[in-house]
C-alpha positions in Angstrom: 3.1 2.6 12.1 2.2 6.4 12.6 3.2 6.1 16.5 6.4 3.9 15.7 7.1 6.7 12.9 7.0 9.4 15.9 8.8 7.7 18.2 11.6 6.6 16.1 11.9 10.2 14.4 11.9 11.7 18.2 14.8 8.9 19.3 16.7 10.2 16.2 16.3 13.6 17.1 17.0 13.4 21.0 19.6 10.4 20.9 23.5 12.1 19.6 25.1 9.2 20.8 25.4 5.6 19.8 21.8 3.9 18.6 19.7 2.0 20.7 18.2 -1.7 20.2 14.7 0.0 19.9 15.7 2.7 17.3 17.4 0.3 15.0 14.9 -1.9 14.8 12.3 0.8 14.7 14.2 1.8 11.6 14.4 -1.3 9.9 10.7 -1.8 10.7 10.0 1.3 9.1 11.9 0.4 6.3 10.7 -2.5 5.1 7.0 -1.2 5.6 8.3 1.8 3.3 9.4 -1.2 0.6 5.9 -3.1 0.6 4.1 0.1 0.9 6.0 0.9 -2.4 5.6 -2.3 -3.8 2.8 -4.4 -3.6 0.6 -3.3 -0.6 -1.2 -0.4 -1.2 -3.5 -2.1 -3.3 -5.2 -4.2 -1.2 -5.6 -1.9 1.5 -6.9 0.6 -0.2 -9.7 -1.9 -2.0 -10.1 -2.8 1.5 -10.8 0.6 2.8 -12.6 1.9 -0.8 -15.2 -1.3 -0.5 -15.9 -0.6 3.1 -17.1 3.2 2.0 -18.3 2.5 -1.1 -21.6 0.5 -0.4 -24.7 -0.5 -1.6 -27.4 -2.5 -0.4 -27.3 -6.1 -1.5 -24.1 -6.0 -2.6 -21.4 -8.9 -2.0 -19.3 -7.2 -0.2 -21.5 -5.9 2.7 -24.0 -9.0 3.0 -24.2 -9.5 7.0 -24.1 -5.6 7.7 -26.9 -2.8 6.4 -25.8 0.2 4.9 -25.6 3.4 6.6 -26.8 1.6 9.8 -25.3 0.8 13.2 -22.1 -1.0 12.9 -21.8 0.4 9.5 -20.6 3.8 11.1 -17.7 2.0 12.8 -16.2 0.1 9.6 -16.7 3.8 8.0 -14.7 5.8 10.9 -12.2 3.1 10.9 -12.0 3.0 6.8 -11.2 6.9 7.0 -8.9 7.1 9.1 -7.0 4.2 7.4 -7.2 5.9 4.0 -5.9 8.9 5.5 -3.3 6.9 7.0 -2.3 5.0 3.8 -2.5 7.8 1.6 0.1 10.4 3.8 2.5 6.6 4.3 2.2 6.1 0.7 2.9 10.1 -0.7 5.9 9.8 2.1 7.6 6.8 1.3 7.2 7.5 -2.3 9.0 10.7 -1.8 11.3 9.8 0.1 12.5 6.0 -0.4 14.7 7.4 -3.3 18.2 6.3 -4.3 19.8 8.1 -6.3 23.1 6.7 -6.5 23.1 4.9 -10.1 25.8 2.4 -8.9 23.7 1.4 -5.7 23.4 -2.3 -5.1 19.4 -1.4 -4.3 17.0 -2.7 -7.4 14.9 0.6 -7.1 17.6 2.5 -7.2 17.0 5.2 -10.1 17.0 8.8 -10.8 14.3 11.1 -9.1 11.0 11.2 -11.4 7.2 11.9 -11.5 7.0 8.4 -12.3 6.8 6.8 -8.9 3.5 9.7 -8.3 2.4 8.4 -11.6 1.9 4.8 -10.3 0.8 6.4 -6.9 -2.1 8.1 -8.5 -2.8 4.6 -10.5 -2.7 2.6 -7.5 -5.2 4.5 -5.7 -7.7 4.7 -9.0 -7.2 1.3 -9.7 -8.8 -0.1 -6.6 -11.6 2.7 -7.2 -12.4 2.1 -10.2 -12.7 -1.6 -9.4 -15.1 -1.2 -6.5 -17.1 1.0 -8.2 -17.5 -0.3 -11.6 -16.8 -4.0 -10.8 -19.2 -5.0 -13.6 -16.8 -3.2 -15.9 -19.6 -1.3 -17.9 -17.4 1.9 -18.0 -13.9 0.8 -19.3 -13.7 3.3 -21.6 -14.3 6.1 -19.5 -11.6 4.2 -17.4 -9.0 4.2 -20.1 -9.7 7.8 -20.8 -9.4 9.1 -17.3 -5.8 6.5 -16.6 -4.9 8.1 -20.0 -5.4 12.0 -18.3 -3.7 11.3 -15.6 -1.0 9.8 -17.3 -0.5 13.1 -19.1 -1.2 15.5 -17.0 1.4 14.1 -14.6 4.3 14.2 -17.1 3.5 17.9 -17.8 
């Protein structure tokens, strides 16, 4: 997504004329990974890439590969880099996949908020919290810290 993201953006830039096949597409592409991002993806991934870094010896999650060993590195590099990814895609599109037009026809259409970073910063501590504490001993401490962030994002 990062190199179709470049080469779209440079098409748009360069191209003054009529669109291309590729750039349309590219756009469209771009925009419906924008919408899931948004919506309903960035959870799983990011469980995906928080259990790969997270681990612990005899857990479930890493029960064919050791810790901190061999191909462990490789799953770690990998998990990184998709985080990184994930997290600049996700700040991005929440930023900028924005209508602000209260008569659009688009359902997310609404006016510009902290909101949308609210659930950001929930999405991202949800699957954390969840790999971490997945025997749910510190829900408390969970509720208190959702709570925090909750408030100091509307200040």
């Amino acid at each position: 997504m990062l190199i179709l993201t470049v080469i779209t953006a440079y098409k748009t830039i360069k191209s003054q004329r009529k669109s291309s096949t590729f750039l349309t597409y590219g756009i469209k592409l771009l925009s419906t990974y924008g919408l899931l991002l948004n919506t309903i993806t960035t959870i799983p991934f990011f469980n995906i890439f928080i259990s790969t870094l997270y681990c612990k010896d005899g857990d479930l999650i890493h029960q064919n590969i050791l810790c901190y060993d061999g191909m462990y590195f490789l799953h770690m590099v990998i998990a990184i880099f998709g985080s990184i990814f994930l997290i600049f895609f996700a700040i991005l599109f929440t930023i900028l996949y924005i209508d602000l037009n209260p008569n659009s026809t688009i359902p997310f259409a609404a006016p510009q908020s902290k909101t949308n970073l609210i659930r950001l910063v929930i999405k991202f501590f949800l699957p954390l919290y969840v790999t971490v504490d997945y025997g749910g001993n510190l829900i408390k401490e969970f509720i208190a810290i959702i709570t925090i962030i909750y408030l100091f994002m509307l200040i």
